[in-house]
C-alpha positions as a Markdown table, in Angstrom:
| # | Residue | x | y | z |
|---|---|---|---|---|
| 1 | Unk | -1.0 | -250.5 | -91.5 |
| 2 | Unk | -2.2 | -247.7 | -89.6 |
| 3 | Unk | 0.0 | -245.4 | -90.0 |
| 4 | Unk | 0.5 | -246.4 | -93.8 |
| 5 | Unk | -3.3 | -245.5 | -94.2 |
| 6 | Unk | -2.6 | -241.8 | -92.7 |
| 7 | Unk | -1.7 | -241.0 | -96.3 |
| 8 | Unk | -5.4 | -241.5 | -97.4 |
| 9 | Unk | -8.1 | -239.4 | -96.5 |
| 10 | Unk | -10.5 | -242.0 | -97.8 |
| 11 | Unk | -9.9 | -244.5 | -95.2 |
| 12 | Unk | -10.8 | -242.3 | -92.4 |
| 13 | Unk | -14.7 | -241.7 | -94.2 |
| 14 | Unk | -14.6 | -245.5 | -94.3 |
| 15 | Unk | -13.9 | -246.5 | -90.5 |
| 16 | Unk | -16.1 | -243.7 | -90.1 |
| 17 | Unk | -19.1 | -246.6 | -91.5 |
| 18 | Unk | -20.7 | -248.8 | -88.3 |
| 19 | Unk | -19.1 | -252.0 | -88.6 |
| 20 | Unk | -15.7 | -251.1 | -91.2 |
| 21 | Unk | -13.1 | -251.2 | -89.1 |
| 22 | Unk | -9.2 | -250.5 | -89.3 |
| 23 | Unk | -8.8 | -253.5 | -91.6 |
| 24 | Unk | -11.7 | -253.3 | -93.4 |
| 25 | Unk | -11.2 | -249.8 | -94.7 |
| 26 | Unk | -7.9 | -250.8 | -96.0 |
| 27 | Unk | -9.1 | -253.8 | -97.8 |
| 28 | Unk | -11.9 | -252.1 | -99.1 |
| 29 | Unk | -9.1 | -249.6 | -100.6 |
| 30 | Unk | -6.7 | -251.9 | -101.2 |
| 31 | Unk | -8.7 | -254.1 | -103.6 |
| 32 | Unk | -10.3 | -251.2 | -105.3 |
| 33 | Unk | -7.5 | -249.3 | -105.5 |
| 34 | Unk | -9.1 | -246.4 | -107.4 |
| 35 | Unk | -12.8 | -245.6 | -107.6 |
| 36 | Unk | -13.0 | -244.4 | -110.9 |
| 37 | Unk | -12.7 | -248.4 | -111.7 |
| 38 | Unk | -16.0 | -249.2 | -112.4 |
| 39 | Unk | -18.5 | -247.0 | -114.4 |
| 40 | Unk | -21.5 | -248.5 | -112.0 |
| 41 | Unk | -22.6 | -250.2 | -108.9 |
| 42 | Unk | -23.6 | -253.0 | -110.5 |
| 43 | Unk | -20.1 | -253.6 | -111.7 |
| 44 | Unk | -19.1 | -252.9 | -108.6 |
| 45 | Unk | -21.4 | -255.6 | -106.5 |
| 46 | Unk | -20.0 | -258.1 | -109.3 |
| 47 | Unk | -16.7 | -257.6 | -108.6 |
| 48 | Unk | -17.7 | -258.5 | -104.7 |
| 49 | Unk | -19.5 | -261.6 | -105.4 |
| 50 | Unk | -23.0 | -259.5 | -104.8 |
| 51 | Unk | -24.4 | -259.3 | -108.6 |
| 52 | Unk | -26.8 | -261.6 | -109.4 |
| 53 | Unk | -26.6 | -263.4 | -113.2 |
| 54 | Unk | -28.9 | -265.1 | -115.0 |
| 55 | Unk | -28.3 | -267.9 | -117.7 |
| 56 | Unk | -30.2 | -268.0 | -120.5 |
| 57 | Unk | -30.7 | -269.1 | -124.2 |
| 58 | Unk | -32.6 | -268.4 | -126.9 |
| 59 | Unk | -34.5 | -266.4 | -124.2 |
| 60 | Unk | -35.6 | -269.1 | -122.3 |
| 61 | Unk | -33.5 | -269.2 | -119.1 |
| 62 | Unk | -31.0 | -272.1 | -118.3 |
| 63 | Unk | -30.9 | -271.6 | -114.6 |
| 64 | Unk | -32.1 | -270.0 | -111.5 |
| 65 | Unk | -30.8 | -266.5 | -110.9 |
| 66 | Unk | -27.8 | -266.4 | -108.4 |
| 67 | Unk | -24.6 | -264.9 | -107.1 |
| 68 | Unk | -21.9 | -264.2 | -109.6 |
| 69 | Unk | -19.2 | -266.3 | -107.8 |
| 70 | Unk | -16.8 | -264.4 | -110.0 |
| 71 | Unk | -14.9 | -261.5 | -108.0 |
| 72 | Unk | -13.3 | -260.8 | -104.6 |
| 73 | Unk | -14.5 | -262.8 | -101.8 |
| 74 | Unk | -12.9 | -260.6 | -99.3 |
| 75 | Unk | -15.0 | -257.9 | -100.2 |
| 76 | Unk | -18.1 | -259.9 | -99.8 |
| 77 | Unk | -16.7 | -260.8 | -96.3 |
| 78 | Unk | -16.2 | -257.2 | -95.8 |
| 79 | Unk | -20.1 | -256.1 | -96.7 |
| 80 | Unk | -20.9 | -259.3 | -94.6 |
| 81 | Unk | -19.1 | -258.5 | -91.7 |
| 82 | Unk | -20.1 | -254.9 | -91.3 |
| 83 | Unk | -24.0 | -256.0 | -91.8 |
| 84 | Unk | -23.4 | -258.4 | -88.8 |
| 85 | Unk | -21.6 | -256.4 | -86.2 |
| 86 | Unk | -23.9 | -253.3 | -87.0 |
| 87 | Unk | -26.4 | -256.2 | -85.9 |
| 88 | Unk | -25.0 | -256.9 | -83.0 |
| 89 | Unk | -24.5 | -253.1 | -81.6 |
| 90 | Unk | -27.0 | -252.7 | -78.8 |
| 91 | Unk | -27.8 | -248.9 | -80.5 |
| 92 | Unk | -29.6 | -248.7 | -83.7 |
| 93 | Unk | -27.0 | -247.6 | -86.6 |
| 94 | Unk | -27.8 | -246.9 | -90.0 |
| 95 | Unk | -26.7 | -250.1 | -91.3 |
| 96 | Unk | -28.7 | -252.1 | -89.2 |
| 97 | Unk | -31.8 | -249.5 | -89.7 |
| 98 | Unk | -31.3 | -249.8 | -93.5 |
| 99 | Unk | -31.6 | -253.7 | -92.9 |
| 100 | Unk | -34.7 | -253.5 | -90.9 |
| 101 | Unk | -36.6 | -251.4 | -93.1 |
| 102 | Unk | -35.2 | -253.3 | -96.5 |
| 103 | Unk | -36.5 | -256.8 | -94.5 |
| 104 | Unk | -39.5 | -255.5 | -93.8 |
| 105 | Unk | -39.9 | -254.1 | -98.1 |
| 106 | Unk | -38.9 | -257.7 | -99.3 |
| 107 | Unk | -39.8 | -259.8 | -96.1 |
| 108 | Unk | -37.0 | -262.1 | -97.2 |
| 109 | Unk | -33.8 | -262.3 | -94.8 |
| 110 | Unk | -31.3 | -263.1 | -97.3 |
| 111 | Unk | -32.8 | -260.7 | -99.7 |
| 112 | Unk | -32.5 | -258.2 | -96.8 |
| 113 | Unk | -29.1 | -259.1 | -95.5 |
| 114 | Unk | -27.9 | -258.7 | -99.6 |
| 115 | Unk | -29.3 | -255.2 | -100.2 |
| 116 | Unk | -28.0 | -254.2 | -97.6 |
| 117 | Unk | -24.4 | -255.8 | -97.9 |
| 118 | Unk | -24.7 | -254.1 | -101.8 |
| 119 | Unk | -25.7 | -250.8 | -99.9 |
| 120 | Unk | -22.5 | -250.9 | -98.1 |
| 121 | Unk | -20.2 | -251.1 | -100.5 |
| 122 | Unk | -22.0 | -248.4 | -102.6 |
| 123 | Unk | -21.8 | -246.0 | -99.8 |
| 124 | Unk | -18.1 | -247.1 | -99.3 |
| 125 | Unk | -17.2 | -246.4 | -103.2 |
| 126 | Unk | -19.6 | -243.4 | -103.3 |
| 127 | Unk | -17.7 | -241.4 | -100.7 |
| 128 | Unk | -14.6 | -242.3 | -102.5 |
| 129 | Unk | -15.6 | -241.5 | -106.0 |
| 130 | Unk | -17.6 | -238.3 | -104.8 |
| 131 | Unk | -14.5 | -236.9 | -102.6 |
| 132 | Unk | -16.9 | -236.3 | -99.7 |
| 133 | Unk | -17.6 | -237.0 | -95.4 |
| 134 | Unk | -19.2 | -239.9 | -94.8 |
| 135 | Unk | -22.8 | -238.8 | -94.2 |
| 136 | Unk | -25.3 | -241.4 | -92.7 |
| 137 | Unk | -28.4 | -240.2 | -94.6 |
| 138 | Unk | -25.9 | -241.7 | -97.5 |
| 139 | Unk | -28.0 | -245.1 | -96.6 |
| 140 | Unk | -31.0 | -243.6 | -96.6 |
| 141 | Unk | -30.6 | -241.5 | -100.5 |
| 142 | Unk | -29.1 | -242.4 | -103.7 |
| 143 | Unk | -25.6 | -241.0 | -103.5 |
| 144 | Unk | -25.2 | -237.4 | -105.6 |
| 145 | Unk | -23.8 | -238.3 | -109.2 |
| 146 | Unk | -20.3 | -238.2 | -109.3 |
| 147 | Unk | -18.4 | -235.1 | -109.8 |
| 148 | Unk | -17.0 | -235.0 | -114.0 |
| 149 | Unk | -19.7 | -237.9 | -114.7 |
């Protein structure tokens, strides 16, 4: 596997992310294949199980907002993982500084822990997409626009 992902320069950026490892930069790729896949993040964070829907009709709602459960669950388990070993470093990382400072915004640990699984995956796709390093201040900015959008 490593020396199949040579060929990409993308998966480099990725393991370059606290908490994406070997295998998690190849799954990331693998299931995304291409980044020009989805026109926006929110598309995106749907296809990982991360957008939230919202049933309604008429314009009255039907249900409580939640988790699209359609998608790729390995993703999610991707975003999930990297937000809990970035936890567990005993240095502060970006990821786990993004977390703290999105838990202390909506004072909600699950709301917290999501933004910041979402935040994760837009970096990933964003350095993809963009054709550029991995940056850290990329979890502290938007991400530029991409390049011929």
């Amino acid at each position: 596997m490593i020396e199949l992902g040579r060929r990409y320069p993308e998966i480099t950026q990725f393991q370059r992310i606290p908490g994406i490892g070997v295998v998690g930069a190849h799954v990331f790729s693998a299931f995304i294949q291409t980044p020009q896949r989805f026109a926006t993040k929110q598309k995106l964070w749907r296809y990982c199980r991360l957008g939230v829907v919202e049933r309604s009709s008429a314009g009255k709602p039907l249900a409580y907002k939640r988790l699209d459960p359609s998608g790729r669950g390995a993703l999610k388990a991707l975003s999930h993982q990297c937000w809990l070993s970035s936890l567990r470093t005993a240095q502060p990382n970006e990821v786990s500084l993004f977390y703290d400072a999105s838990l202390r915004r909506t004072r909600d640990t699950v709301h917290a822990r999501l933004n910041t699984q979402r935040k994760v995956l837009m970096v990933l796709w964003a350095i993809w997409k963009n054709n550029v390093d991995y940056n850290p201040q990329l979890f502290y900015q938007a991400p530029a626009p991409a390049v011929g959008a």
